[in-house]
Backbone bond lengths (Angstrom), bond angles and torsions (degrees), N, CA, C in turn:
res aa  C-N    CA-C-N  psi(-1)  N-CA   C-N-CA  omega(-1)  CA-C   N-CA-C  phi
1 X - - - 1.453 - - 1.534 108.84 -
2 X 1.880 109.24 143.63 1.973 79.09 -177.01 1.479 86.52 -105.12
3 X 0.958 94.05 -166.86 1.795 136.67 -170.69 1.774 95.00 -54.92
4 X 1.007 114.05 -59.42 1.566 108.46 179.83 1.667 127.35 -80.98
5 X 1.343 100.09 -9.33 1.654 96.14 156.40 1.894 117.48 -103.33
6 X 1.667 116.71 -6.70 0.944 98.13 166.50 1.457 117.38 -80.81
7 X 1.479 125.56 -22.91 1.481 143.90 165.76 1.577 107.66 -24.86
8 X 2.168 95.84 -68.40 1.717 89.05 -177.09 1.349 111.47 -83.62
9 X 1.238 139.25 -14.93 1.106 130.86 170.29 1.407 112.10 -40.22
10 X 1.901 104.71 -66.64 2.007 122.70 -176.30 2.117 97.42 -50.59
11 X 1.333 100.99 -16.43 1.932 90.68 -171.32 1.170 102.65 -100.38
12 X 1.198 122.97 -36.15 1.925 115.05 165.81 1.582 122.50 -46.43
13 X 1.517 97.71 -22.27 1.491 100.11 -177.15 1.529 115.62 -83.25
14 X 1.151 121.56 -8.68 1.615 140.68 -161.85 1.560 96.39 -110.56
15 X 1.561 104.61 105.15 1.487 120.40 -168.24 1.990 103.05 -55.40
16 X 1.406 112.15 -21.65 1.534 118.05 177.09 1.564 113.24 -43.73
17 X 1.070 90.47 -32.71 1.864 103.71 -145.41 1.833 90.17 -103.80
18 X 1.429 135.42 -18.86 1.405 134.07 -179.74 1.696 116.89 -65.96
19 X 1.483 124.47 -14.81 0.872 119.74 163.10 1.815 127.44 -127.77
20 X 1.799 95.30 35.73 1.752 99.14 147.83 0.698 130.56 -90.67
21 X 1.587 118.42 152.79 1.916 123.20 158.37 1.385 91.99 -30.75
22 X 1.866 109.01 159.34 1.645 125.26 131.29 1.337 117.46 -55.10
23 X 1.317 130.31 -18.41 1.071 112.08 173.34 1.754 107.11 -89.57
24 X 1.085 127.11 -40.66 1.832 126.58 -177.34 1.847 95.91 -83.47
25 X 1.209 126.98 -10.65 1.725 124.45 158.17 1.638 97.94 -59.72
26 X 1.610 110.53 -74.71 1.082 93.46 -164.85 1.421 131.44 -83.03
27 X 1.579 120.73 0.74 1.404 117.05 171.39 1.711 119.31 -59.60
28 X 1.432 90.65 -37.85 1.591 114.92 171.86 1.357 105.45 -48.73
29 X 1.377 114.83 -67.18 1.544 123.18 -167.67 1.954 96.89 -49.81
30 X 1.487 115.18 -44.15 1.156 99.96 -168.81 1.393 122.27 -80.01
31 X 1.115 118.41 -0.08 1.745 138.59 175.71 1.957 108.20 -83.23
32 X 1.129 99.65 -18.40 2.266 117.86 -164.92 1.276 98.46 -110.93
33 X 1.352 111.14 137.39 0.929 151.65 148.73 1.609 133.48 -105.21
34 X 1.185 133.80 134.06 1.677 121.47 177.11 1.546 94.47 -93.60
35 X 1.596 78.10 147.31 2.458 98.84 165.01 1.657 89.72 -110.60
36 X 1.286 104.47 156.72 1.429 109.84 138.53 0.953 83.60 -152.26
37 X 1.727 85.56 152.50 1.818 113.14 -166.63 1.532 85.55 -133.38
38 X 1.537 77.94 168.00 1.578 93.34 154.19 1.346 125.63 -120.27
39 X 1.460 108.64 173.89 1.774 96.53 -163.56 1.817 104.62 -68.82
40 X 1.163 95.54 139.17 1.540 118.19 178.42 1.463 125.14 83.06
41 X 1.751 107.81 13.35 1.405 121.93 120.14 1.093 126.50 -12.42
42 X 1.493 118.92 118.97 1.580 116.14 170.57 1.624 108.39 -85.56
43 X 1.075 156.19 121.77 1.843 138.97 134.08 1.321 110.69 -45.88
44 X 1.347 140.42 -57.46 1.090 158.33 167.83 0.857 118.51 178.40
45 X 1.733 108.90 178.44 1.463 135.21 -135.45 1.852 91.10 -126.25
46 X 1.385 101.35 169.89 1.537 108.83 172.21 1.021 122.88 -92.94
47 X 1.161 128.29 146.73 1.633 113.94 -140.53 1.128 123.09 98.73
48 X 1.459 131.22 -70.64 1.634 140.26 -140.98 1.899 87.43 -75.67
49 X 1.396 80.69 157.68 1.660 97.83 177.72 1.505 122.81 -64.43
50 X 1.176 129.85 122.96 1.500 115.66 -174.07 1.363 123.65 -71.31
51 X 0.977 141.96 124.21 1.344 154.68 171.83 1.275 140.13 -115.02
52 X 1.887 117.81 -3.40 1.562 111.84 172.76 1.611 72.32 -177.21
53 X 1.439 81.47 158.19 1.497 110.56 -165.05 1.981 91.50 -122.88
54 X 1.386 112.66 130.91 1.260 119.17 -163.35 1.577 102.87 -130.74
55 X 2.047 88.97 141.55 1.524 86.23 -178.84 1.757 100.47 -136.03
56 X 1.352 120.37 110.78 1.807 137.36 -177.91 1.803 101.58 -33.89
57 X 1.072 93.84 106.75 1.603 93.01 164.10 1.763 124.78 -82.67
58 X 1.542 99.41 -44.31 1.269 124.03 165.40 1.555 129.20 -136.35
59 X 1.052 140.49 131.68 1.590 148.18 -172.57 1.934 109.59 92.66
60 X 1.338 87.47 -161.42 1.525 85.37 175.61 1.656 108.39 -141.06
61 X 1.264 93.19 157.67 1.680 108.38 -179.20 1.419 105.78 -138.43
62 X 1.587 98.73 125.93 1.875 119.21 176.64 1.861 100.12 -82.52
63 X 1.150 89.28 148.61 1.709 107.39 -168.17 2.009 80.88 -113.09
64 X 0.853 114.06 152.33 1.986 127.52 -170.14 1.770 106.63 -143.96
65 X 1.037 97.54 148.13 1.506 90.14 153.14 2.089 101.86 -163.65
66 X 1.217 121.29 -173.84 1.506 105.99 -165.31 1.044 85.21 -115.90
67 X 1.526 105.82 144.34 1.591 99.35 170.51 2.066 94.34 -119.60
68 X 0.867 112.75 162.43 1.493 112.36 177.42 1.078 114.51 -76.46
69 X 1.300 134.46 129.74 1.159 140.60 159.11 1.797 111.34 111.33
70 X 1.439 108.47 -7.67 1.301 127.88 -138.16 1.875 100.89 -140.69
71 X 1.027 112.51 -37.78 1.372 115.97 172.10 1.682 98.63 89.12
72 X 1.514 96.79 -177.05 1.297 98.27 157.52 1.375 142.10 -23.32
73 X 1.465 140.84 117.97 1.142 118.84 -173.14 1.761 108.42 -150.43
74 X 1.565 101.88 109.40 1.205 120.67 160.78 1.776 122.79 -17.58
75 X 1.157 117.26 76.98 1.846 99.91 160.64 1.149 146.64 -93.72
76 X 1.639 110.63 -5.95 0.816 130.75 171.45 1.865 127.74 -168.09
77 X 1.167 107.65 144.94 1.574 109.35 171.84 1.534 123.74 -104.44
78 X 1.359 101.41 112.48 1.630 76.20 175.09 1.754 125.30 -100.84
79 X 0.925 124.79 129.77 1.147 119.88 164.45 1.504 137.58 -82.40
80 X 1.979 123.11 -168.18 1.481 105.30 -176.92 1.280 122.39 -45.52
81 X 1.481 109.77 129.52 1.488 106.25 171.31 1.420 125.79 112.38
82 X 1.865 100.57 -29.80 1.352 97.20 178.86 1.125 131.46 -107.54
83 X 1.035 127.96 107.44 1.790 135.80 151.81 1.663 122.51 16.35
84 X 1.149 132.32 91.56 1.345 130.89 142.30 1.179 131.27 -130.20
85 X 1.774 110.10 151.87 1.497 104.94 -163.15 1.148 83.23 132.48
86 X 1.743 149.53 -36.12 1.364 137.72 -105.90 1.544 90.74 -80.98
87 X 1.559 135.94 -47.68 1.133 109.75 -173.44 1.207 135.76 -48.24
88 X 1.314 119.76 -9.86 1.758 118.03 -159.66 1.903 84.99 -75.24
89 X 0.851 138.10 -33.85 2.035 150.06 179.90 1.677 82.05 -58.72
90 X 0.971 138.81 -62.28 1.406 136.67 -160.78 1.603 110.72 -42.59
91 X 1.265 119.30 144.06 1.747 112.13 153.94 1.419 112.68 -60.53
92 X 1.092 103.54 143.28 1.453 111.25 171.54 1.542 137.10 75.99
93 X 1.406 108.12 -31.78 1.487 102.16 161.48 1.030 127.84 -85.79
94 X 1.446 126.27 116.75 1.720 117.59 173.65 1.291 105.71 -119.40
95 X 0.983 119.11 31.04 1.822 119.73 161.51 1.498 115.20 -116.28
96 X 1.143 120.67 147.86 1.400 115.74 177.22 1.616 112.75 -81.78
97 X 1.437 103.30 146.07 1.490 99.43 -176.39 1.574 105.50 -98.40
98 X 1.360 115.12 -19.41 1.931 93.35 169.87 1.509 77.08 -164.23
99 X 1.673 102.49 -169.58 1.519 111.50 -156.58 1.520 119.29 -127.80
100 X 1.414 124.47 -176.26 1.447 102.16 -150.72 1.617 88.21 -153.09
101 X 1.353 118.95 140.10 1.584 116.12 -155.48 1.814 72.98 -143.63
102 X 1.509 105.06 169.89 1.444 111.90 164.01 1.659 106.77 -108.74
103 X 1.122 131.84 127.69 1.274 120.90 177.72 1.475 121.29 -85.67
104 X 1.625 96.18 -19.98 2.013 106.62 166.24 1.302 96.40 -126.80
105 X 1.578 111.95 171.88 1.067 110.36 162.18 0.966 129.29 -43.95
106 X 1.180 135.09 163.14 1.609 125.75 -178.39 2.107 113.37 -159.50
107 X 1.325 91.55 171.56 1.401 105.08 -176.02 1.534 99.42 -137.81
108 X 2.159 115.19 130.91 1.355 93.68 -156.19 1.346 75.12 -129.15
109 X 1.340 141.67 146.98 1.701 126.32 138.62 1.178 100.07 -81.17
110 X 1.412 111.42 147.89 1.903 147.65 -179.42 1.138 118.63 -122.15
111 X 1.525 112.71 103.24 1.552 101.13 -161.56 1.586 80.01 -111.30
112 X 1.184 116.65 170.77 1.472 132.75 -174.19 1.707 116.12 -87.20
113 X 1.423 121.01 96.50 1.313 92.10 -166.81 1.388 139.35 -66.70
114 X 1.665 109.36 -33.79 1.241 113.14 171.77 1.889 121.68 -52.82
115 X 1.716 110.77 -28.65 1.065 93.28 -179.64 1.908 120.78 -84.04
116 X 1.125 94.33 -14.36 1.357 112.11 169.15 1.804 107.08 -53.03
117 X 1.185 106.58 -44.56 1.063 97.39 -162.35 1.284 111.31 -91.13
118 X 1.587 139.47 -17.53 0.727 138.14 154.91 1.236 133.90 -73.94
119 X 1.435 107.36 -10.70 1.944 123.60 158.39 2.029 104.34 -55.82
120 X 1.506 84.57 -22.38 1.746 84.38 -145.23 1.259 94.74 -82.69
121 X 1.774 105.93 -4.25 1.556 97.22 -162.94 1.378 114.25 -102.73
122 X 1.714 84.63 -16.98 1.683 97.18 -174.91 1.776 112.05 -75.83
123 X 1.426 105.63 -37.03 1.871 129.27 -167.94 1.571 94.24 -104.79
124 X 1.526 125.17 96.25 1.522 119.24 -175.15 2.011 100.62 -76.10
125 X 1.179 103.26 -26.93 1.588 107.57 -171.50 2.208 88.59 -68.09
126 X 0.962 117.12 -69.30 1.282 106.36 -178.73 1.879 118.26 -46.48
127 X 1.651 105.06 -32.13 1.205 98.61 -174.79 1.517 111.82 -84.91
128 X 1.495 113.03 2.35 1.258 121.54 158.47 1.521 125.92 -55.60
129 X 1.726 82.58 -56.38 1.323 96.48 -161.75 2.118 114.20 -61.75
130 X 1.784 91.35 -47.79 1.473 107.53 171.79 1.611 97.38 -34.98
131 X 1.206 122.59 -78.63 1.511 122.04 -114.61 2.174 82.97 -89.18
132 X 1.522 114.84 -10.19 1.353 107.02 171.65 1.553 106.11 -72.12
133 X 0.688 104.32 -41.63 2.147 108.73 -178.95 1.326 102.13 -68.15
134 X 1.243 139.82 -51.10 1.089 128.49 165.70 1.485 137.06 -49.30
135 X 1.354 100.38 -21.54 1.889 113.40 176.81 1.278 97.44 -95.86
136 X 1.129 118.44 -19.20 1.859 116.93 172.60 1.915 101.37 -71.80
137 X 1.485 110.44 -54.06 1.722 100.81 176.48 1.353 123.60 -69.26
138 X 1.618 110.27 -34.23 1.606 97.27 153.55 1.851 128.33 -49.75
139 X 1.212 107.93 -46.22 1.385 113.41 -159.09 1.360 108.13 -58.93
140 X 1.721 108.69 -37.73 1.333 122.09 -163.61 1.936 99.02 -92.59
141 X 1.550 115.81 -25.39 1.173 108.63 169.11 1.736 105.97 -70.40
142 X 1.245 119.29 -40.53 1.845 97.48 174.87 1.345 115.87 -51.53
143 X 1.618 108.84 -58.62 0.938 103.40 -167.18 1.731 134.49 -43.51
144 X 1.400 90.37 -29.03 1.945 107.62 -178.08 1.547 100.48 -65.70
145 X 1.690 115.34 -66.13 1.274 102.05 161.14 1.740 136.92 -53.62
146 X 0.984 128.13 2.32 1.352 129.39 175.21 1.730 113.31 -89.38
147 X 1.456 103.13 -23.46 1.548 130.55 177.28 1.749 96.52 -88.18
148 X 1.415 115.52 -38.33 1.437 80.29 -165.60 2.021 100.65 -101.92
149 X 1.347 109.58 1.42 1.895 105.58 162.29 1.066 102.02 -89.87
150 X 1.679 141.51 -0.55 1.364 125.57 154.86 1.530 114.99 -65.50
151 X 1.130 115.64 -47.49 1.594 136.10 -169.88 1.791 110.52 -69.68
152 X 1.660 102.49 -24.22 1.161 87.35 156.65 1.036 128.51 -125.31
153 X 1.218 136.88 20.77 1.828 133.54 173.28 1.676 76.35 -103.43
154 X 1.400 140.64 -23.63 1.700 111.19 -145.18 1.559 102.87 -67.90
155 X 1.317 139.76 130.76 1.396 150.22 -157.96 2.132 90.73 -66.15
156 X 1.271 130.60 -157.70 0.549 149.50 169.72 1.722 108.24 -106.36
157 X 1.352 108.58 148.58 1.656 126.58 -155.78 1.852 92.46 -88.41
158 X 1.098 107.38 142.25 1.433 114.58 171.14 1.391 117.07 -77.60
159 X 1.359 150.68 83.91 1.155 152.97 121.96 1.859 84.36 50.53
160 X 1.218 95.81 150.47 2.039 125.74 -178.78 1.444 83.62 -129.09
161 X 1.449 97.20 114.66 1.316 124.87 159.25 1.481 132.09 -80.12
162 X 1.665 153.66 51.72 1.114 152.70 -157.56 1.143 114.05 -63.60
């Protein structure tokens, strides 16, 4: 099999990609690339310039960022299927805001962000479609963090007195 039919094969499997044209399937496909890493693989670091927006086909990858005083600090994992990287697609950010290690082996598609985004600018129905999936992984990325600064400022529960 070569390299470019295992590509769309690994993108048919990624529920994102089940409701494009063949034509925005395969522009995509030509913007992606697959990683596989192994665990403790870097993608990048915080800081580094953004350049592709990545979505786990197989294994998992920890998302980091530093907090002071505190070191490194885990906020999230993503697993099959999910999307990180997403800001580098965004206007305006081209720095990474924290960093992304594989914790298992893994299998990543790498889509290119800048060309993404300029697909998105050229095809408004695709740049529709992008930037709606993307407010869906934001929404659901607050939300995870909104669950986990509840969990930690929430005081301790007062004892039920009978």
């Amino acid at each position: 099999m070569t390299d470019s039919l295992d590509l769309k094969i690994a993108l048919q499997m990624i529920p994102w990609f089940n409701s494009l044209t063949p034509e925005h399937f395969n522009k995509t496909a030509e913007l992606t690339h697959l990683r596989h890493a192994k665990a403790g693989d870097i993608f990048f670091r915080e800081g580094d310039k953004q350049d592709y927006v990545y979505i786990v086909l197989d294994g998992r990858v920890s998302l980091e960022i530093f907090v002071p005083h505190h070191g490194k600090v885990r906020f999230y994992t993503a697993e099959p299927f999910d999307v990180f990287g997403w800001s580098s697609v965004t206007p305006g950010m081209r720095q990474r805001t924290a960093g992304a290690m594989a914790v298992l082996d893994s299998t990543v598609a790498c889509i290119d962000a800048e060309g993404l985004r300029n697909f998105a600018e050229i095809d408004h129905d695709f740049g529709y479609l992008l930037m709606r999936r993307l407010a869906n992984v934001v929404a659901s990325r607050l939300m995870v963090t909104r669950l986990q600064l509840i969990d930690m400022f929430a005081g301790p529960s007062e004892p039920i007195n009978d």
